[in-house]
Backbone of each chain as ProteinMPNN parsed JSONL, in Angstrom:
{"seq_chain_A": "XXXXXXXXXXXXXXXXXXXXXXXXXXXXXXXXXXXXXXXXXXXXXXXXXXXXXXXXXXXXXXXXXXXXXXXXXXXXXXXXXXXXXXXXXXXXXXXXXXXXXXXXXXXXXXXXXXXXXXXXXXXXXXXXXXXXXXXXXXXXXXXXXXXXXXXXXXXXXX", "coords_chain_A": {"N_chain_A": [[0.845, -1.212, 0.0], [1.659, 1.544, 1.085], [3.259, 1.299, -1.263], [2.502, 1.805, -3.43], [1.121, 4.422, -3.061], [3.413, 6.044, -3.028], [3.813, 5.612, -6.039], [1.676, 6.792, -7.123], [1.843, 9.106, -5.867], [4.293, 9.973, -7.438], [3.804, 10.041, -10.278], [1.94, 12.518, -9.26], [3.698, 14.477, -9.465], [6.518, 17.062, -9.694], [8.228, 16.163, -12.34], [6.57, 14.056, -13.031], [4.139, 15.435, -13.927], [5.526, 16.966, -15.906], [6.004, 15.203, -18.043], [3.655, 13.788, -18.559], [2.285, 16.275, -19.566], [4.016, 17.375, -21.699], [4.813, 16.436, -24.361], [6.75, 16.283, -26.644], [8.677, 16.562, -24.585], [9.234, 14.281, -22.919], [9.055, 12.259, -25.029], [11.842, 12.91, -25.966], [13.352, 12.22, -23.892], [12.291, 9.677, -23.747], [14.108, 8.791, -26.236], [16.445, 9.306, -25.503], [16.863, 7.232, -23.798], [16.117, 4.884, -25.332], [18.636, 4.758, -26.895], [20.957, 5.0, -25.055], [20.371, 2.63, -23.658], [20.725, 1.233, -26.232], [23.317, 1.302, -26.177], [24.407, 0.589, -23.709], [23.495, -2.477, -24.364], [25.388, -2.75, -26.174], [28.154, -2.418, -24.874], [27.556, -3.963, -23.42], [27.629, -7.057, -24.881], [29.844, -6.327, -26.875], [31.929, -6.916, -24.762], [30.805, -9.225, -23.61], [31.039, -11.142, -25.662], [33.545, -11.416, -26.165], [34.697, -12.542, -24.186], [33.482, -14.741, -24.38], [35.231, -15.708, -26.563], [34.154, -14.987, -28.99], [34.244, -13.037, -30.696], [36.703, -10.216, -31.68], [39.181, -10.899, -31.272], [41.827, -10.829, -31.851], [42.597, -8.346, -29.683], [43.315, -8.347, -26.239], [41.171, -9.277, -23.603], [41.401, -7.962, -21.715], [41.488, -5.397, -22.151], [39.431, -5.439, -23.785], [37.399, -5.186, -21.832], [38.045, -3.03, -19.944], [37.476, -0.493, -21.374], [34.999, -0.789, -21.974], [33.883, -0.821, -20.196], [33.594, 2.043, -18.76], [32.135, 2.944, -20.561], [29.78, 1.273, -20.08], [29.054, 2.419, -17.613], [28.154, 4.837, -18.035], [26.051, 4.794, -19.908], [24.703, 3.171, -18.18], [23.68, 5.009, -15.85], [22.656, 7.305, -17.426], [19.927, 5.198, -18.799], [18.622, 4.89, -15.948], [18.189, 7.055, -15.275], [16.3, 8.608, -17.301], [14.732, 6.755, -17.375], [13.977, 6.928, -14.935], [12.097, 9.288, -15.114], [10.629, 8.855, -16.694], [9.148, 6.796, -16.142], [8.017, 7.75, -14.084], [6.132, 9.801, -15.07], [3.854, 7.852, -15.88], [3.255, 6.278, -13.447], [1.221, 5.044, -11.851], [-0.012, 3.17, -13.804], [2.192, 1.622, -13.745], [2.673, 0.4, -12.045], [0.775, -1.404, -11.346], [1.538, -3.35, -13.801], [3.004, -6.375, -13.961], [5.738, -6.622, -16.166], [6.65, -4.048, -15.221], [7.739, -5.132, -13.027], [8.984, -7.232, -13.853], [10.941, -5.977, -15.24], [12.559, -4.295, -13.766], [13.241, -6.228, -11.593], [14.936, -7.788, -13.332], [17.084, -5.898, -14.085], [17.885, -5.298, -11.505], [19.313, -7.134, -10.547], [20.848, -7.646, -12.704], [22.885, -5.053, -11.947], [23.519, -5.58, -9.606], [24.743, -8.179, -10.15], [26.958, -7.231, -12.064], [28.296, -5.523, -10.295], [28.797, -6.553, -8.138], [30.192, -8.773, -8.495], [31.142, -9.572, -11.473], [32.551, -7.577, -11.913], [34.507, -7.268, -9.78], [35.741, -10.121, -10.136], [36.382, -9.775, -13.303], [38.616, -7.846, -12.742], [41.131, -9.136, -12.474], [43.886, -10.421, -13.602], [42.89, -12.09, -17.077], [43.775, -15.099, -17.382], [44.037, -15.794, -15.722], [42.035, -16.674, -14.408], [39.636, -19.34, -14.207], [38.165, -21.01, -17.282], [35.707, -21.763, -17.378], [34.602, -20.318, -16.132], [34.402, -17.853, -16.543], [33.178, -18.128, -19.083], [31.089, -18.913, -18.29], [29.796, -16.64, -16.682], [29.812, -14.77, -19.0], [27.92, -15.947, -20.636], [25.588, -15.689, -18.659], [25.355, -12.809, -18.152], [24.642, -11.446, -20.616], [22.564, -12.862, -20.473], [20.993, -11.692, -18.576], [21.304, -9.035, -19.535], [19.414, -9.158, -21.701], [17.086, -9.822, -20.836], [16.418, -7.648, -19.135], [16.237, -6.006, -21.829], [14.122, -7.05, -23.272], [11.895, -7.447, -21.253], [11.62, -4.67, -20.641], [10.484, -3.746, -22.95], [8.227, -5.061, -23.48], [6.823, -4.062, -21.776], [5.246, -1.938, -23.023], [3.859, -3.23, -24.463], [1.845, -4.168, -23.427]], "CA_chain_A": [[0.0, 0.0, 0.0], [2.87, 2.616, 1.119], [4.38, 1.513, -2.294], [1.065, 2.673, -4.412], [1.192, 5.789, -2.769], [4.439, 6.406, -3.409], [3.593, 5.876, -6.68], [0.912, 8.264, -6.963], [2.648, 10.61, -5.153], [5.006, 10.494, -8.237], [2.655, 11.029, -10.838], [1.342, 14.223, -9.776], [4.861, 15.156, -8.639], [6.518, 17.84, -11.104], [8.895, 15.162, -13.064], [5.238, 13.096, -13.657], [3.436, 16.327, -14.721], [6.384, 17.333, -17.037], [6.267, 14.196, -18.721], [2.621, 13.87, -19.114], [2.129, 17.404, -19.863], [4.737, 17.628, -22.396], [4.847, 14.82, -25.209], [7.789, 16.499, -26.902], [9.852, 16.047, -23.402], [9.033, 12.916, -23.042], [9.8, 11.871, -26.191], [13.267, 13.29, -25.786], [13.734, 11.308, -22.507], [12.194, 8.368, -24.219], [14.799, 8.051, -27.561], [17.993, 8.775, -24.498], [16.591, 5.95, -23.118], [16.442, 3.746, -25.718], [20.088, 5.188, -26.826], [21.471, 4.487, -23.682], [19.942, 1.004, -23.907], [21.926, 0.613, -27.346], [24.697, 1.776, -25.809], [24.743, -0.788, -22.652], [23.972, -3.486, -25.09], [26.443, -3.085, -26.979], [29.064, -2.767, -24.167], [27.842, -5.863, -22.936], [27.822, -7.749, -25.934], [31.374, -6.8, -26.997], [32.671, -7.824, -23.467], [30.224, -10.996, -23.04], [31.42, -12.024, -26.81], [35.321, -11.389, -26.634], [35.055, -13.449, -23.036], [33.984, -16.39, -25.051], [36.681, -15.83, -27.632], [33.561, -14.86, -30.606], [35.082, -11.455, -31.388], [37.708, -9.292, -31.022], [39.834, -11.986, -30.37], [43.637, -9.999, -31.566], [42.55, -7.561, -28.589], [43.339, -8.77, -25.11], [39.985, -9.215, -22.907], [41.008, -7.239, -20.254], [41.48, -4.163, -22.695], [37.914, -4.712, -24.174], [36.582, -5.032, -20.918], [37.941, -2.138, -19.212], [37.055, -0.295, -22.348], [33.448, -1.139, -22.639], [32.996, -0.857, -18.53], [33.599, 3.225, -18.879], [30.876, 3.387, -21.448], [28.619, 0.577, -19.722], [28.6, 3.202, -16.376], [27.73, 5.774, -18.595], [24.722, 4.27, -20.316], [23.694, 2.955, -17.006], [23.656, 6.246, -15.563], [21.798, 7.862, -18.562], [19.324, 4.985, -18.523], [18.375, 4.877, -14.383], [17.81, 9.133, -14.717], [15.533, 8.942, -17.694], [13.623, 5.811, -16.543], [13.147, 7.24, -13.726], [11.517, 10.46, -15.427], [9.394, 8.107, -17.841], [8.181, 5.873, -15.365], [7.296, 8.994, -13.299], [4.491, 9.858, -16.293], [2.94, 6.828, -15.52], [3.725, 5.525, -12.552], [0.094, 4.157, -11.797], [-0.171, 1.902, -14.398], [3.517, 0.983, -14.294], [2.487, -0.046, -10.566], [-0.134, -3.102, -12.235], [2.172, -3.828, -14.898], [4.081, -7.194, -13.84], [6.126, -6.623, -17.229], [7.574, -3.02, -14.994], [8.418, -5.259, -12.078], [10.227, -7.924, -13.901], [12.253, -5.557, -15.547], [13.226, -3.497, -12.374], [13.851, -7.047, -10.775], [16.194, -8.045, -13.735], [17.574, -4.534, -13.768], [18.543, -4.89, -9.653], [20.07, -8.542, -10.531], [21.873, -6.997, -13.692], [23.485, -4.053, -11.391], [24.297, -6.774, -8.343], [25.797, -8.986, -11.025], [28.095, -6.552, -12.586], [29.243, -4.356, -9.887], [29.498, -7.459, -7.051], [30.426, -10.444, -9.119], [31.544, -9.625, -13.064], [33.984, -6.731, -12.009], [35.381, -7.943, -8.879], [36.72, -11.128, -10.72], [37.453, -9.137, -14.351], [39.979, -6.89, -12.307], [42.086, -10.161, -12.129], [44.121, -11.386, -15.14], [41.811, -12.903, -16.996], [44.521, -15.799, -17.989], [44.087, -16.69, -14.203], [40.359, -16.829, -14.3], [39.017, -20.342, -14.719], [37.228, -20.325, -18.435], [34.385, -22.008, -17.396], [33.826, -19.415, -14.936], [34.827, -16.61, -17.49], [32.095, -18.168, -20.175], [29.124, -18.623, -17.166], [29.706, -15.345, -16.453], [29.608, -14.291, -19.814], [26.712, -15.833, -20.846], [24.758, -15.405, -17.832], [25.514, -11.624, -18.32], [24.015, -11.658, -21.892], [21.16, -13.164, -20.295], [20.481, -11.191, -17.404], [20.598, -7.373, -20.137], [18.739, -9.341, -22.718], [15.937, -9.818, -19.905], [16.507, -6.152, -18.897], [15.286, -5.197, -22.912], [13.151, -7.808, -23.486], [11.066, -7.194, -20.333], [10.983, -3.446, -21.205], [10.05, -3.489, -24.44], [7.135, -5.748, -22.923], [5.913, -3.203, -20.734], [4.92, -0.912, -23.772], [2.609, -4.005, -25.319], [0.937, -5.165, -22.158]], "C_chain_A": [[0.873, 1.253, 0.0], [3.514, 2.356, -0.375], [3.845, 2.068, -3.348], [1.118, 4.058, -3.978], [2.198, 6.863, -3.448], [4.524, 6.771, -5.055], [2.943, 7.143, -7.711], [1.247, 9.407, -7.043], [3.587, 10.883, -6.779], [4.534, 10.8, -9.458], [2.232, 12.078, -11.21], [2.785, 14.762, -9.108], [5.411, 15.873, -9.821], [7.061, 17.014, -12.054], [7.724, 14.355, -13.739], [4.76, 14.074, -14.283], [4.279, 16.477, -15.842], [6.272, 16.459, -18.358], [5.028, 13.524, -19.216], [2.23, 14.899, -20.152], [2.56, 17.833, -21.501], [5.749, 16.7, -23.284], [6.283, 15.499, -25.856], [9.335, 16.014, -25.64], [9.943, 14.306, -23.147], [9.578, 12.141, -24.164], [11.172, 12.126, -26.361], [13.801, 12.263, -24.504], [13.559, 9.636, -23.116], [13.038, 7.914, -25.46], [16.312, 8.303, -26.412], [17.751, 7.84, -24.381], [16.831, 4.722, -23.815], [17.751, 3.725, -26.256], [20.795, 4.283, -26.359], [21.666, 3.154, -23.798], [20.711, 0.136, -24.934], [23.125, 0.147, -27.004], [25.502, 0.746, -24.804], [24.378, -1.927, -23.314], [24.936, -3.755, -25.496], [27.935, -3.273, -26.267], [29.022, -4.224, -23.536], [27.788, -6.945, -23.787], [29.23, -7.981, -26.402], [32.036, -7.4, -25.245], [32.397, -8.914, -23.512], [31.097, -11.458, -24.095], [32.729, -12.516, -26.955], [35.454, -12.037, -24.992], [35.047, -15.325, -23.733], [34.177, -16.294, -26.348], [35.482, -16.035, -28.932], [34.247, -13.569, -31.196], [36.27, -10.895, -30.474], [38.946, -10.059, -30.859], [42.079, -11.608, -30.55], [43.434, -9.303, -30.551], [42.794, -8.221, -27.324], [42.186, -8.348, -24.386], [39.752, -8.176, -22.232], [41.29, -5.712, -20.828], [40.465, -4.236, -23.277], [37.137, -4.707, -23.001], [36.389, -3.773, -19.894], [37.615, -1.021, -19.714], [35.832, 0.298, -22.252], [33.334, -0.656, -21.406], [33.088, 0.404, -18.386], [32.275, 3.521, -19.603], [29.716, 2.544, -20.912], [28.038, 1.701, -18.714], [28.196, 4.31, -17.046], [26.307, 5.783, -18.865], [24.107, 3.674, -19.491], [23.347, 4.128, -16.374], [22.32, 6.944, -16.504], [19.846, 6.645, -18.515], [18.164, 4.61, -17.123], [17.596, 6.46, -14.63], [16.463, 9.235, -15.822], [14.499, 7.623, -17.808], [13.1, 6.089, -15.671], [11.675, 8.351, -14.117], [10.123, 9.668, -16.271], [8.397, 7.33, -17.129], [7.114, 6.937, -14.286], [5.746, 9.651, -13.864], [3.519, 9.175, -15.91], [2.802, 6.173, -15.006], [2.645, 4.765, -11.883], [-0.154, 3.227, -12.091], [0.983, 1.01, -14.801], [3.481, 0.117, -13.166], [1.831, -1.496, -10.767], [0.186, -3.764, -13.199], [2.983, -4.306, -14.392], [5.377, -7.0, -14.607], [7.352, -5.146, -16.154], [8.312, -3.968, -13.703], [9.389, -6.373, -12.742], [11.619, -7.318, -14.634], [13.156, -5.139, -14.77], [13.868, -4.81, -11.658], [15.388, -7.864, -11.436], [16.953, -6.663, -14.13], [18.605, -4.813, -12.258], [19.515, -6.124, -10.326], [21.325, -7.626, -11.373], [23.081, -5.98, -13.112], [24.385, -4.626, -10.696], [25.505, -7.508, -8.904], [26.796, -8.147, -11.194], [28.883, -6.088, -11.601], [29.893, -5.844, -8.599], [30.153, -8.627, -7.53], [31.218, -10.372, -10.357], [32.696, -8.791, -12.823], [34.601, -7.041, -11.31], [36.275, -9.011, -9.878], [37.081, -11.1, -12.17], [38.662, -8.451, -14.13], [41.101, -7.717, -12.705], [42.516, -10.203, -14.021], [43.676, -12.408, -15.803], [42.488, -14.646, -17.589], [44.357, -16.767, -16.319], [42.782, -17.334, -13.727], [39.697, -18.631, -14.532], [38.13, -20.233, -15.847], [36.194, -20.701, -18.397], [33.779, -21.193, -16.677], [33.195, -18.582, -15.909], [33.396, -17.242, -18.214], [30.878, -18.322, -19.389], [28.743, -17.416, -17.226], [29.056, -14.428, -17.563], [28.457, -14.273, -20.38], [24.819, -15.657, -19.557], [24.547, -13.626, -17.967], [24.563, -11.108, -19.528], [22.577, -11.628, -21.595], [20.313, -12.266, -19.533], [20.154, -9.657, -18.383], [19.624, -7.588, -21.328], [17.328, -9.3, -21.911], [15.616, -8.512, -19.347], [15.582, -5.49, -19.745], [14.218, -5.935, -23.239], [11.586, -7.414, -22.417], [10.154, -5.66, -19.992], [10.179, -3.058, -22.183], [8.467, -4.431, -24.245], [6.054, -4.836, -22.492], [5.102, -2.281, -21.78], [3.773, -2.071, -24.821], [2.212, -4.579, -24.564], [-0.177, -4.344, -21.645]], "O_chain_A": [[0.853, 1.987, -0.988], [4.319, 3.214, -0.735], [4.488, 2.739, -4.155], [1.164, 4.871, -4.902], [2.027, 7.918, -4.059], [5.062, 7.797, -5.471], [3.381, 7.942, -8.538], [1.109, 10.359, -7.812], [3.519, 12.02, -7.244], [4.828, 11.93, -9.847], [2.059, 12.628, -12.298], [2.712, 15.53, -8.149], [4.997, 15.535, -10.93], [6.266, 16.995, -12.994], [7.858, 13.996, -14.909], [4.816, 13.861, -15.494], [3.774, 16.099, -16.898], [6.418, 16.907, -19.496], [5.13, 12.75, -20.167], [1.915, 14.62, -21.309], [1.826, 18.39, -22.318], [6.913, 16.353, -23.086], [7.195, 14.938, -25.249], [10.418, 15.451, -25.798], [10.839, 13.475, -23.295], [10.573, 11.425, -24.046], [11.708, 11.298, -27.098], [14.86, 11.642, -24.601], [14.353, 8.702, -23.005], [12.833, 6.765, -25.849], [17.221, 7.48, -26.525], [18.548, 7.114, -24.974], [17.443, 3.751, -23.371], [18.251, 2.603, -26.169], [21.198, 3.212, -26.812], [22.731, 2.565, -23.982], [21.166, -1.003, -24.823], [23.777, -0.857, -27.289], [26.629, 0.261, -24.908], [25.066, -2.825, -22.828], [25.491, -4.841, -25.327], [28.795, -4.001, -26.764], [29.824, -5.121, -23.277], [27.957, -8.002, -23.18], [29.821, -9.06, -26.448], [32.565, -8.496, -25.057], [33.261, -9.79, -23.487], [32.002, -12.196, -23.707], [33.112, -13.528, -27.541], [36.613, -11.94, -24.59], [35.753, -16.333, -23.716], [33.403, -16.735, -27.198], [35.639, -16.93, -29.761], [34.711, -13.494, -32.334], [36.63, -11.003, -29.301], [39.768, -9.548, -30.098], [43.063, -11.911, -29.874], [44.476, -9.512, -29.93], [42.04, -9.186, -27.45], [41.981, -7.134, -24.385], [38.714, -7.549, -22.025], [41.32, -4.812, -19.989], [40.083, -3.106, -23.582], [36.046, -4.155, -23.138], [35.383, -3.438, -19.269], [37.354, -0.176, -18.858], [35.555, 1.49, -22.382], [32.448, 0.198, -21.404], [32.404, 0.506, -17.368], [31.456, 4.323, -19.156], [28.6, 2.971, -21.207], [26.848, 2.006, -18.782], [27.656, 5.009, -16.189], [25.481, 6.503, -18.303], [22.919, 3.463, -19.734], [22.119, 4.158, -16.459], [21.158, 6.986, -16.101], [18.78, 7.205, -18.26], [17.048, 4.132, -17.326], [16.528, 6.791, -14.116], [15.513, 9.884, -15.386], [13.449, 7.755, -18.437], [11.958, 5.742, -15.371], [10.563, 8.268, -13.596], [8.939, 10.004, -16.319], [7.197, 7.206, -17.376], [5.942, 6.846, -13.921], [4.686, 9.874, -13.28], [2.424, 9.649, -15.609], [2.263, 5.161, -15.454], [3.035, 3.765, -11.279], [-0.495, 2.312, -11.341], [1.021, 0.112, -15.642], [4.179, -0.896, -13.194], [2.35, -2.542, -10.377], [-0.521, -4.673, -13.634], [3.933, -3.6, -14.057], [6.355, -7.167, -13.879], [8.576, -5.184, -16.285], [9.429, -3.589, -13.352], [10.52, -6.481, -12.268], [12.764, -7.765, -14.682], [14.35, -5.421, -14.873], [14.961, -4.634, -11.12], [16.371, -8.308, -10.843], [17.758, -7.098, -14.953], [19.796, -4.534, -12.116], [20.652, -5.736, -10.593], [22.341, -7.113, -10.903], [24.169, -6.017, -13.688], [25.604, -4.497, -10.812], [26.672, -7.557, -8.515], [27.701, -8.291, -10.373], [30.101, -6.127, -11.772], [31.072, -6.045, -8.306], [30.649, -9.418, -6.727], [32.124, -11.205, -10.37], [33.769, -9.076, -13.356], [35.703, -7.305, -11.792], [37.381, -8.686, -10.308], [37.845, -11.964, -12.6], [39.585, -8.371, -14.941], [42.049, -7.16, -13.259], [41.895, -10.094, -15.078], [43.887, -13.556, -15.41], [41.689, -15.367, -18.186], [44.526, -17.948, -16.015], [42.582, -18.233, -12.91], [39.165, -18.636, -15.642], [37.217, -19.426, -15.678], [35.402, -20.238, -19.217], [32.56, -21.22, -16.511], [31.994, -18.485, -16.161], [32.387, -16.694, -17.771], [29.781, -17.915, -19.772], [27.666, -17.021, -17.672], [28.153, -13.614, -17.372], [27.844, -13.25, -20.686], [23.603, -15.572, -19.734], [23.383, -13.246, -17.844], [23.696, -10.289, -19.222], [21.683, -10.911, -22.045], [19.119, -12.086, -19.775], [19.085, -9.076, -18.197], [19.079, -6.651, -21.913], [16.427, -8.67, -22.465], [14.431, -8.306, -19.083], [14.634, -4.789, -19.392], [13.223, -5.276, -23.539], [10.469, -7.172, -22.874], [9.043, -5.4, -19.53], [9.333, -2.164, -22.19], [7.64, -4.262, -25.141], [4.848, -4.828, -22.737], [4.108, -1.795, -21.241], [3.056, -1.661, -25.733], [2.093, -5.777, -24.817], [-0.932, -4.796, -20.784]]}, "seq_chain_B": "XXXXXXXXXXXXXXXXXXXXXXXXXXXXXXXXXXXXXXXXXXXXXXXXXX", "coords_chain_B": {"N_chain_B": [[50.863, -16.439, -16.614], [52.162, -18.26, -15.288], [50.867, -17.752, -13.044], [48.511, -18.101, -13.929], [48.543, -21.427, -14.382], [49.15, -21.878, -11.528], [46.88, -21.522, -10.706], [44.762, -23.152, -11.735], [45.867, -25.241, -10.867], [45.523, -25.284, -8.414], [42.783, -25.394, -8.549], [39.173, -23.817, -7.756], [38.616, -20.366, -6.83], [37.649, -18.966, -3.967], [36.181, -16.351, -4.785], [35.575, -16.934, -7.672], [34.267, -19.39, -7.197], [31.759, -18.592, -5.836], [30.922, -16.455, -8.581], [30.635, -18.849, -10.119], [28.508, -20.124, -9.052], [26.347, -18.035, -9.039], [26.203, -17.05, -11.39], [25.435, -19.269, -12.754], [22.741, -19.98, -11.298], [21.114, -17.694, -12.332], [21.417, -17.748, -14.81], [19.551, -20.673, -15.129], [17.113, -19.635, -13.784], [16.315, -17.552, -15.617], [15.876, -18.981, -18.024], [14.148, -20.782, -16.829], [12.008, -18.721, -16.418], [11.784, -17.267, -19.202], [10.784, -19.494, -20.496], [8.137, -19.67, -19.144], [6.61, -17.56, -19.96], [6.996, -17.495, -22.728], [5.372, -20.417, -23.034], [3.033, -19.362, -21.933], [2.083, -17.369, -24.123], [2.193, -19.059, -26.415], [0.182, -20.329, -26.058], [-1.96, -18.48, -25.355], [-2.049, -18.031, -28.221], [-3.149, -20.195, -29.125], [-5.723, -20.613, -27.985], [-7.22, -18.362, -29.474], [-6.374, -18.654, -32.21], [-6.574, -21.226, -32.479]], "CA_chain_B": [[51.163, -17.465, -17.209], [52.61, -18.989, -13.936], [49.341, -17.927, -12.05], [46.976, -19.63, -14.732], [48.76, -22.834, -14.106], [48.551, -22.409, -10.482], [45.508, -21.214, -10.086], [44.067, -24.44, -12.152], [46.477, -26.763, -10.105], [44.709, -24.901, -7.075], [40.733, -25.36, -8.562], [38.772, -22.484, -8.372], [39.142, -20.342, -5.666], [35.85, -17.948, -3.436], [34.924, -15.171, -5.74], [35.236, -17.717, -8.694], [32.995, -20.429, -7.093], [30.674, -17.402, -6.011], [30.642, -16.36, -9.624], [29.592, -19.956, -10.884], [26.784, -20.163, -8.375], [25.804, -16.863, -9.4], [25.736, -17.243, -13.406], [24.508, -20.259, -13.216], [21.262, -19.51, -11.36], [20.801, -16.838, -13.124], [20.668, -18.706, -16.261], [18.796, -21.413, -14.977], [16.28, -18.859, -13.127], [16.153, -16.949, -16.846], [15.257, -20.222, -18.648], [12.419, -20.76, -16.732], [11.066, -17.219, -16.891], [11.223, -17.201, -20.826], [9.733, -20.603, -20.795], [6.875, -19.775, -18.786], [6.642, -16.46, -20.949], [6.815, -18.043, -24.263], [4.326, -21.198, -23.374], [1.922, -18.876, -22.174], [1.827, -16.781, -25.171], [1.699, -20.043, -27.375], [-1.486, -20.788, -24.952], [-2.851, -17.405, -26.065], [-2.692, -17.737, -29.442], [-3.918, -21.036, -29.474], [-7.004, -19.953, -27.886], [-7.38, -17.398, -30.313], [-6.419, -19.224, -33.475], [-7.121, -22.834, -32.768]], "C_chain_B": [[51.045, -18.141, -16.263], [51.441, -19.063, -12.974], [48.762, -18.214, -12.696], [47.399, -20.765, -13.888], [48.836, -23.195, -12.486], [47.247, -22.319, -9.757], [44.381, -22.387, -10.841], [44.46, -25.411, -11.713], [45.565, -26.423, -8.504], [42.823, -25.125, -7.362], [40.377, -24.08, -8.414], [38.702, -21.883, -7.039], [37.343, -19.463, -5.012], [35.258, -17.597, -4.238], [34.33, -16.056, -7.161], [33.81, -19.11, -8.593], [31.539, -19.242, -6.686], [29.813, -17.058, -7.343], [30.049, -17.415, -10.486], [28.658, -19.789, -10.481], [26.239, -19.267, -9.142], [25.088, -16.868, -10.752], [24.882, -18.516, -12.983], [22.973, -20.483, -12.906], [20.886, -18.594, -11.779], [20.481, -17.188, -15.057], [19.523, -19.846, -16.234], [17.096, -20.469, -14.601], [15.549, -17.838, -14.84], [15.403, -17.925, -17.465], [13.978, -20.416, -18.353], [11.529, -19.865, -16.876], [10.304, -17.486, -18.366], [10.908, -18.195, -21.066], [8.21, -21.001, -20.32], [6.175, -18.864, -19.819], [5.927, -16.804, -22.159], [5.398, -19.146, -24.13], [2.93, -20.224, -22.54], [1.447, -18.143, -23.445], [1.788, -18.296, -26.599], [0.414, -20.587, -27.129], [-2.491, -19.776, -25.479], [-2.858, -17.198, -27.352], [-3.131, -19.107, -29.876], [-5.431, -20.897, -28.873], [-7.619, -19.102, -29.012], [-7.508, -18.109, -31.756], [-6.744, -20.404, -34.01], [-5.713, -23.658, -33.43]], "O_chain_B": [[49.985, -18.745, -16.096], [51.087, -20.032, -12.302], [47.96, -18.971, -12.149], [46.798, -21.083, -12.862], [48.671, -24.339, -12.061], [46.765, -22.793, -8.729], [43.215, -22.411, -10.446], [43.871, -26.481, -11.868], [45.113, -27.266, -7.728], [41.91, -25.019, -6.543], [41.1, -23.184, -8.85], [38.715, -22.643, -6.07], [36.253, -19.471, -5.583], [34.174, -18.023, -4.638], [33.196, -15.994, -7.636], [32.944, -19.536, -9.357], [30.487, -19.235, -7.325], [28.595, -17.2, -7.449], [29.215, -17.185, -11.362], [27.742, -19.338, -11.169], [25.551, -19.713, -10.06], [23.909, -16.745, -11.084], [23.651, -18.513, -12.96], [22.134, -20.933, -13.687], [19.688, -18.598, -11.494], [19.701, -16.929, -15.973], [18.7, -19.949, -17.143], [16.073, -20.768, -15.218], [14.35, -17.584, -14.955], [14.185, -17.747, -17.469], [12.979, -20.33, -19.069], [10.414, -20.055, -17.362], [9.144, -17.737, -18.693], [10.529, -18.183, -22.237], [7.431, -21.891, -20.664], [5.248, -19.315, -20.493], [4.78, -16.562, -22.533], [4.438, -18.941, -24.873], [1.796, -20.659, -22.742], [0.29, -18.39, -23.786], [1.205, -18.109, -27.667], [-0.283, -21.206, -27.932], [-3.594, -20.07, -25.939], [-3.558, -16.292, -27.803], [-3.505, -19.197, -31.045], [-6.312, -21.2, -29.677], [-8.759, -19.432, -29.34], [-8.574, -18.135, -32.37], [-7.044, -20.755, -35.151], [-5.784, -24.846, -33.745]]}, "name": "protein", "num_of_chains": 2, "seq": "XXXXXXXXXXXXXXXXXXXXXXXXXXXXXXXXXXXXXXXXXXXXXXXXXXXXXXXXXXXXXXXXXXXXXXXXXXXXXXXXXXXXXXXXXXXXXXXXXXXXXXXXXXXXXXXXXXXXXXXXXXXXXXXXXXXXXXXXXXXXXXXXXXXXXXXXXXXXXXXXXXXXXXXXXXXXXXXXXXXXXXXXXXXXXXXXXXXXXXXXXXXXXXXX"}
């Protein structure tokens, strides 16, 4: 109940009005967003791919990884600020839309993963890494931002 | 070099067994999602289309 409110509350809060109010803004918030979204695909794609040795493969890992992980915090950044603003529009019916919580729930995983688990043990030389780890990782990673867009892109046909 | 080969004569060490657990329910936990996902939506258009 406190979490409906909350909702609500954001809504008619100015960030919800703005974004109702003003389909041009919105629309500007909504093509960063999907940007962004490109943008952290694609960092995690070249990393996941050049972990299990599909691309890139004259480059050393740990130079596309540290690479890509400058531009991943970027496009996470960018997408968190204008999700927030979009979801703020419609934060009512984003509240009854399963489709917003499984993204937010593979969203939290996706964050947990990377920052407690994927970077901790990329720091390391990845020659030291066990490769079955290295390719779990990799494709679990894959899985976890493909569920991120998949689950979004849901929310807009549900 | 020298730490590959001991760090595979050693097995895998915390953060690395951490990191299996981790991926791997996370793939497994994924799987089932998009398989509940998908056979419901094959459920709804067989309703629909026969």
């Amino acid at each position: 109940m406190e979490l409906l409110t909350f909702f609500e509350w954001a809504e008619t809060s100015m960030l919800g009005s703005i974004g109702k109010t003003y389909g041009g803004v919105y629309a500007i918030g909504q093509s960063l967003h999907l940007m962004s979204l490109a943008l952290l695909g694609g960092t995690v794609l070249v990393t996941d791919l050049r972990l299990l040795n599909v691309m890139l493969r004259d480059v050393p890992s740990e130079v596309v990884v540290e690479s890509a992980h400058k531009w991943f915090r970027v496009a996470l950044i960018v997408i968190i600020s204008t999700g927030i603003f979009m979801a703020a529009a419609v934060a009512t019916r984003m509240y009854y839309n399963p489709f917003y919580w499984a993204k937010m729930s593979a969203l939290l995983t996706g964050i947990v993963f990377v920052f407690a688990i994927k970077r901790p043990l990329l720091k390391r030389p990845h020659a030291s890494i066990n490769p079955i780890v290295l390719k779990a990782v990799a494709v679990a990673s894959i899985i976890i931002w493909f569920s991120v867009a998949a689950t979004g892109r849901w929310i807009g046909f549900s | 070099m020298q730490e590959s080969s001991e760090s595979k004569k050693e097995g895998m060490d915390r953060l690395e067994l951490i990191a299996l657990g981790a991926s791997s329910t996370v793939i497994v936990v994924a799987l089932i999602y998009w398989a509940i996902q998908i056979s419901g939506v094959l459920e709804m258009l067989e309703m629909a289309y026969g």
